[in-house]
C-alpha positions as CSV (number, residue, x, y, z in Angstrom):
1,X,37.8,12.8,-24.4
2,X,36.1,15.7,-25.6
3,X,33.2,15.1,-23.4
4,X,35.6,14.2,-20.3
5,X,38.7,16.4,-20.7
6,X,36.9,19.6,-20.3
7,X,36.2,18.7,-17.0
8,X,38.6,16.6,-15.8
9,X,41.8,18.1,-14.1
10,X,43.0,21.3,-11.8
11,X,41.7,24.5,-12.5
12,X,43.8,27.1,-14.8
13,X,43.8,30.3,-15.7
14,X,42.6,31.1,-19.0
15,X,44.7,32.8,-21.2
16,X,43.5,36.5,-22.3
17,X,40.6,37.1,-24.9
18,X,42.1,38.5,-28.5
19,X,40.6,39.5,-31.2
20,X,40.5,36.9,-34.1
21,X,42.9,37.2,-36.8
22,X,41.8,38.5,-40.6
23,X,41.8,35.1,-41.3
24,X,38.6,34.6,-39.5
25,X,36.5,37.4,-40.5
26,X,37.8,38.0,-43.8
27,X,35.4,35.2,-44.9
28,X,31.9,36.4,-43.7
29,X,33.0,40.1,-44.4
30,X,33.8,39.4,-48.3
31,X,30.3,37.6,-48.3
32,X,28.2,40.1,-46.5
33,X,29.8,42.9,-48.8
34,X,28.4,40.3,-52.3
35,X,25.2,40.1,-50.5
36,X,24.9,43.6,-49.9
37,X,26.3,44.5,-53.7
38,X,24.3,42.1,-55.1
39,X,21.1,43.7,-53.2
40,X,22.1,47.5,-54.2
41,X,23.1,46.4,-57.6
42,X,21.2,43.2,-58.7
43,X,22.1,43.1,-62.4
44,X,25.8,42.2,-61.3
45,X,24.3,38.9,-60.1
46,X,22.1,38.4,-63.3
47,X,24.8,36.7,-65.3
48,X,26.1,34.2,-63.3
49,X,22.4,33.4,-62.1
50,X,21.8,33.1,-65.8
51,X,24.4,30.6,-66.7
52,X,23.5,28.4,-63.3
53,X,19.8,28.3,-64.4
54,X,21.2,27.2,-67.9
55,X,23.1,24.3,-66.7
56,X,20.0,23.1,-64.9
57,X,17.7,23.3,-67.1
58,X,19.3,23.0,-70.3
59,X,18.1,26.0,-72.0
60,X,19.0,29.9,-71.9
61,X,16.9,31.2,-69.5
62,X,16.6,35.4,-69.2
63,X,17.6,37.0,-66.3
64,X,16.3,39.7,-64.9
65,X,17.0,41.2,-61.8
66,X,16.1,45.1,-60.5
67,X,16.2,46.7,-57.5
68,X,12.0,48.1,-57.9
69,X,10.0,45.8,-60.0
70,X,6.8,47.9,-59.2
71,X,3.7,47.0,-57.2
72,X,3.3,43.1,-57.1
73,X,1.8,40.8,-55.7
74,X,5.0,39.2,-54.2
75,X,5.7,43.1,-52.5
76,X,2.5,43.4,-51.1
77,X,2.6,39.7,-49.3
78,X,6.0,40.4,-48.1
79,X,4.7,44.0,-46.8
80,X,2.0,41.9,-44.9
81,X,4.4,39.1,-43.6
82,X,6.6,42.2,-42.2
83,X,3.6,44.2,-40.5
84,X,2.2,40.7,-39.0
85,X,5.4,40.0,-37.8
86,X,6.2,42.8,-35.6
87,X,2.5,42.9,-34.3
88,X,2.9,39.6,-33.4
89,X,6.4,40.6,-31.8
90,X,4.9,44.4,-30.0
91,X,1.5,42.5,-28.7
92,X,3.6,39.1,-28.0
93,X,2.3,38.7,-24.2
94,X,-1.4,39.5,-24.5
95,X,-1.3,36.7,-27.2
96,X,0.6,34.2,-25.8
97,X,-2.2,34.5,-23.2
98,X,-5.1,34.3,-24.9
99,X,-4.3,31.7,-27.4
100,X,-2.0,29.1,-25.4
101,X,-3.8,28.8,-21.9
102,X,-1.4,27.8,-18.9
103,X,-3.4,24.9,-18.3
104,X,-1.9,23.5,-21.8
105,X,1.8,23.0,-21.1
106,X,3.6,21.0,-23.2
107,X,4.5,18.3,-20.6
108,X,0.5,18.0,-19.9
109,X,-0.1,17.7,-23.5
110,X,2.2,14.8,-24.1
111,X,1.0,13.1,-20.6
112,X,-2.2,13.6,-21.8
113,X,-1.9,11.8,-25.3
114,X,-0.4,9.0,-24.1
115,X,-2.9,8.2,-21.6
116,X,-5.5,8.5,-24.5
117,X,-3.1,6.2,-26.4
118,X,-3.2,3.6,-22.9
119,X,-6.8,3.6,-22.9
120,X,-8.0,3.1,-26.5
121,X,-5.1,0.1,-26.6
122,X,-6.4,-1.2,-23.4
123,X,-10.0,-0.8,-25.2
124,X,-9.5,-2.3,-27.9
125,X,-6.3,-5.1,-27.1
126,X,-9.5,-7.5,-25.7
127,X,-10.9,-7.4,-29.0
128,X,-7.4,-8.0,-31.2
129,X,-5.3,-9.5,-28.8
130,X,-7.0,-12.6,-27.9
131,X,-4.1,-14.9,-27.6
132,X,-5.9,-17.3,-29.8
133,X,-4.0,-18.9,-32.7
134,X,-7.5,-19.9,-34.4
135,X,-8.9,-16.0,-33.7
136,X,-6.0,-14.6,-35.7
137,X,-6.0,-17.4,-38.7
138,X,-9.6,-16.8,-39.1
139,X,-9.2,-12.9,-38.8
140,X,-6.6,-13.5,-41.7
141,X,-8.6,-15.3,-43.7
142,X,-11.5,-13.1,-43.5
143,X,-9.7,-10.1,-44.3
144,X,-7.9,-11.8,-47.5
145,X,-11.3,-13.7,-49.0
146,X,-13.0,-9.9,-48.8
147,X,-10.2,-8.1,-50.1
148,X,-9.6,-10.0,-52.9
149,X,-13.3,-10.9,-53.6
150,X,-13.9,-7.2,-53.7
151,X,-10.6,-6.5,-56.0
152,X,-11.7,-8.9,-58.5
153,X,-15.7,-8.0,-58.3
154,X,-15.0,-3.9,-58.4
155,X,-12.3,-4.6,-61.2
156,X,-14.0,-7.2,-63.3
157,X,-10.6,-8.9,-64.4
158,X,-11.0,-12.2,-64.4
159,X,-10.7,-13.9,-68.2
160,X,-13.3,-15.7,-70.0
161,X,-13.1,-19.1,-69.0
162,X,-12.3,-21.4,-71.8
163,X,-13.7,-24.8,-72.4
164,X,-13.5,-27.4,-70.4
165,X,-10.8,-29.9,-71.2
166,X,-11.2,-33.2,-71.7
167,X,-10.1,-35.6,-68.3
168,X,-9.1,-39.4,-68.4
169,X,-10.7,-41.8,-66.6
170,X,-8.0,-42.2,-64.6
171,X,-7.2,-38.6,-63.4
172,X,-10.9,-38.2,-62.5
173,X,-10.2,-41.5,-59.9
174,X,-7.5,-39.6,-58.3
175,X,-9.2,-36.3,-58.3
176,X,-12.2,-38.0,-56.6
177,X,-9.5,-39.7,-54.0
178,X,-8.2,-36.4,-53.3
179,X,-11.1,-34.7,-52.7
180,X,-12.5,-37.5,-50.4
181,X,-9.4,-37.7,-48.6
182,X,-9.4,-34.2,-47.9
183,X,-13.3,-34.3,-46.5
184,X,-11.9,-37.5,-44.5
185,X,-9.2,-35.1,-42.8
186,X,-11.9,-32.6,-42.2
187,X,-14.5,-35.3,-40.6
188,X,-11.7,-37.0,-38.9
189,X,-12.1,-38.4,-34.8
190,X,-8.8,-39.7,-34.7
191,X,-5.9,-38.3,-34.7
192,X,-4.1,-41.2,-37.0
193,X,-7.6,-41.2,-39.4
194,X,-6.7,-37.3,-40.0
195,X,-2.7,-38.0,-40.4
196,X,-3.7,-40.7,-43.1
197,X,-6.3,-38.7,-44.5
198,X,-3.7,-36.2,-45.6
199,X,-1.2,-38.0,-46.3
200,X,-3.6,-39.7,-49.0
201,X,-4.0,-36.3,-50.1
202,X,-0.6,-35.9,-50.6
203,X,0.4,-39.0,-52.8
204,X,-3.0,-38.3,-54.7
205,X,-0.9,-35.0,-55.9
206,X,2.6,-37.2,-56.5
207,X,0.3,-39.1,-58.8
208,X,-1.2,-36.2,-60.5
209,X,2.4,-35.0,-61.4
210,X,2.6,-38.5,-62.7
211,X,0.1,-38.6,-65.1
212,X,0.8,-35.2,-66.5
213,X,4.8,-35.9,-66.9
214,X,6.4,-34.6,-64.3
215,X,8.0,-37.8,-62.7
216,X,10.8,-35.4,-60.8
217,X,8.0,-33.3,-59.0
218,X,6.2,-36.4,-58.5
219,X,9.5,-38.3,-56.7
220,X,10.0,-34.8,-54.6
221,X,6.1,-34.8,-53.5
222,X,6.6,-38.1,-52.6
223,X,9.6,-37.9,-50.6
224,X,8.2,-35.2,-48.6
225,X,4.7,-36.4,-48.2
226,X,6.3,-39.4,-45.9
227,X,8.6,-37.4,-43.9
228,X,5.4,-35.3,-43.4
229,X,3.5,-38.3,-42.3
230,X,5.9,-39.6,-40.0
231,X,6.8,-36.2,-38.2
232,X,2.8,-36.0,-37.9
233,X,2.5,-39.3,-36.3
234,X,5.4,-38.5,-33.8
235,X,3.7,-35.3,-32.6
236,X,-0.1,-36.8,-32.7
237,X,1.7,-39.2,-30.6
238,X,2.2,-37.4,-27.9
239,X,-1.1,-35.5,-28.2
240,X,-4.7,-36.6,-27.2
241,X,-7.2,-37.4,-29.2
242,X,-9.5,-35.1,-31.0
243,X,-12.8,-33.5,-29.3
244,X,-15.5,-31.0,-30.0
245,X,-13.8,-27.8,-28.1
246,X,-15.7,-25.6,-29.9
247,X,-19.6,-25.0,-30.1
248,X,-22.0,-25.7,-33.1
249,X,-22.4,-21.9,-34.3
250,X,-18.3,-21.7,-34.0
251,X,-18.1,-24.8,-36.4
252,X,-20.4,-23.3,-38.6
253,X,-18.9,-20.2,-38.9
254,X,-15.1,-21.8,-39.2
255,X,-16.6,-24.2,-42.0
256,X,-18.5,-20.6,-43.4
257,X,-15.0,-18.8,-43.8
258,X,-13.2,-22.4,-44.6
259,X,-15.7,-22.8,-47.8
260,X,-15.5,-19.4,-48.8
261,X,-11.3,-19.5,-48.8
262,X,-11.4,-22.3,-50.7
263,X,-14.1,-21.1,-53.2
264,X,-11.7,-18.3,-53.8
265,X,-8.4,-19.9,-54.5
266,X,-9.8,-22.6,-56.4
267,X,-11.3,-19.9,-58.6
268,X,-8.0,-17.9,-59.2
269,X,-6.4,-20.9,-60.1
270,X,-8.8,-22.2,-62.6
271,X,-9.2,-18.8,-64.2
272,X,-5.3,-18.0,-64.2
273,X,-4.7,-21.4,-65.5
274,X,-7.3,-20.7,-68.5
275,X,-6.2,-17.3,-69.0
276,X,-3.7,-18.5,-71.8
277,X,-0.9,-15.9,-70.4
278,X,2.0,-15.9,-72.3
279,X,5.5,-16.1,-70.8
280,X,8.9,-15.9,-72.1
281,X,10.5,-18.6,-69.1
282,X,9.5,-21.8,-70.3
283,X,10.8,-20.7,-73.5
284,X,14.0,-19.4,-71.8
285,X,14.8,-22.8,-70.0
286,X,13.9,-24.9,-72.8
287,X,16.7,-23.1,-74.7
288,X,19.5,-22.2,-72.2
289,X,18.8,-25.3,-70.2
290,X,21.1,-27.6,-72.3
291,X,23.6,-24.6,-73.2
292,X,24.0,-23.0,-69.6
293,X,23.2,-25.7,-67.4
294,X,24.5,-28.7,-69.6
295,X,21.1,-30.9,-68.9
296,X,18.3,-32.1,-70.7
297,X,15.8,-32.3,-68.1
298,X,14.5,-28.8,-67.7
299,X,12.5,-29.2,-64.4
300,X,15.5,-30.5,-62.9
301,X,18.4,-28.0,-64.3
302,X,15.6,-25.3,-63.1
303,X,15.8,-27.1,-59.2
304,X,19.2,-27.4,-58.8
305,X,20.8,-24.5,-61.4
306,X,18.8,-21.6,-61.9
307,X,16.8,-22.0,-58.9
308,X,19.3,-23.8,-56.5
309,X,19.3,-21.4,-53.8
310,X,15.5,-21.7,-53.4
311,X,15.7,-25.6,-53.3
312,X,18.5,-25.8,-51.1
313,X,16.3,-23.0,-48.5
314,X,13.6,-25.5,-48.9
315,X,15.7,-28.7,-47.8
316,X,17.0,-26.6,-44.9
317,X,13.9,-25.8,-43.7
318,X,12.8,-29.5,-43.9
319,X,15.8,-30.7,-42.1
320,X,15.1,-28.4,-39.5
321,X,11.3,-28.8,-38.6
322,X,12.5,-32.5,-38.7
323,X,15.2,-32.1,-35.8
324,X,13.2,-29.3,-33.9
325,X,10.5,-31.9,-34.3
326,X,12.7,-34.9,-33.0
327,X,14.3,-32.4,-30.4
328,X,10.7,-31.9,-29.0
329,X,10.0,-35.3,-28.7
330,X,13.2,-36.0,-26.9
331,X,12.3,-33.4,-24.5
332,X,8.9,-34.3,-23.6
333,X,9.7,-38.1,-23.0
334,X,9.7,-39.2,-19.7
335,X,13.3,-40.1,-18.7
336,X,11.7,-42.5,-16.4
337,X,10.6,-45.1,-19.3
């Protein structure tokens, strides 16, 4: 209404101008007359500036306020501001002129930048922007392996590796199946070679929590291991089959940038895990696990007590790359068949 009413409706007379009742002025004149008191007569402002300056800062602060101090610095400054202001003010034309040209308007101006900003995007968008998922992975990656390498070369804070531990004969078998299924993925010409290949990888981890007591992580691996699997061999399905889309120098470089990635996180892992860090939560959840939680098994009270929330995001987020998954496949079938 106030944007509406002003303007809406006949046309009336205004009623005649008065002057505004003491209530009105009575405010601004009581505080020019302080200003100007305080001004003429300083020291009648010095206590109560005193005692607001004591309640800041904690401590009795002199106050000392004067009319003339003397010649200071602060005087002459001000005296300069004042002379510079009314030259500017007297000779305001002649400079306006000289120092902002016509030509420069403002409208121009911001025209002008934004046509700069139109053609160093369109400049450099070929370069960034290639609408290639494998460009901006491998731009990622590249960015992350020198960052980091140069973090931890400049600030020399990796630990002293300790020695090497001693491995059963069995772990080393599944190490070695890991790491040959995972070349087996990489050298893969089929799609159902490369879904296998991983999902060797996979239970080759569900074994490694195994063997070094962690049957719960090693049931949870395993359950999702084969729903990856079979939501891989439902898409690959549907796909064709694997071919050389890019050229020899592009595979060498991706395998370049893939080596060095993986150079980098296995050595952050192997040196964290060696670092001997101490930390306070496995001795918290060893102790309030059977008191707060009422269980026994401290990986699992940490699932689905302290960290509930976390694992029931992750179920969700399985459940719903398996319907989106199943949901795409029902789409793309031929109603025909």
């Amino acid at each position: 209404m106030a944007g509406v009413a002003p303007f809406a409706g006949r046309r009336t007379r205004s009623s005649a101008a008065h002057e505004a009742p003491p209530s009105l002025w009575l405010g601004p004149l009581l505080l020019g007359l302080a200003g100007l008191l305080a001004g003429v007569l300083p020291a009648v402002a010095a206590v109560p500036i005193g005692l607001a300056t004591a309640s800041v800062t904690r401590t009795a602060a002199p106050v000392s306020l004067a009319v003339w101090h003397g010649f200071s610095t602060t005087l002459v400054l001000s005296a300069l501001t004042l002379i510079g202001s009314v030259t500017l003010f007297v000779f305001r034309e002649p400079i306006r002129r000289l120092a902002w040209p016509r030509a420069l308007g403002t409208e121009r101006l911001y025209s002008g930048g934004l046509s700069g900003i139109d053609a160093i995007s369109r400049w450099i968008s070929p370069a960034l922007q290639s609408a290639s998922l494998r460009s901006y992975v491998l731009t990622v990656l590249v960015t992350a392996v020198a960052f980091v390498t140069t973090a931890l070369a400049a600030s020399r804070i990796l630990p002293t590796p300790r020695p090497l531990t001693s491995i059963e004969l069995h772990e080393g078998v599944v190490a070695a199946l890991i790491i040959a299924a995972a070349l087996s993925a990489v050298f893969a010409r089929s799609t159902m070679a490369a879904v296998l290949s991983l999902g060797t990888v996979g239970y080759g981890l569900a074994l490694i929590y195994a063997l070094l007591g962690a049957p719960d992580l090693a049931m949870t691996q395993f359950a999702v291991e084969t729903l990856t699997v079979v939501i891989f061999v439902l898409v690959f399905h549907q796909l064709r089959g694997f071919g050389d889309l890019s050229s020899p120098l592009v595979r060498t470089r991706d395998a370049v940038v893939a080596v060095a990635a993986g150079t980098l996180v296995t050595t952050l892992v192997l040196f964290i895990g060696a670092s001997g860090t101490t930390s306070r939560l496995s001795s918290f959840f060893a102790e309030t696990a059977p008191r707060l939680a009422h269980g026994r098994n401290v990986v699992n009270v940490i699932l689905v007590d302290f960290r509930g929330f976390d694992t029931l995001g992750e179920i969700t987020v399985l459940v719903t790359v398996a319907i989106g998954v199943r949901a795409l496949l029902l789409i793309t079938r031929d109603p025909r068949a």
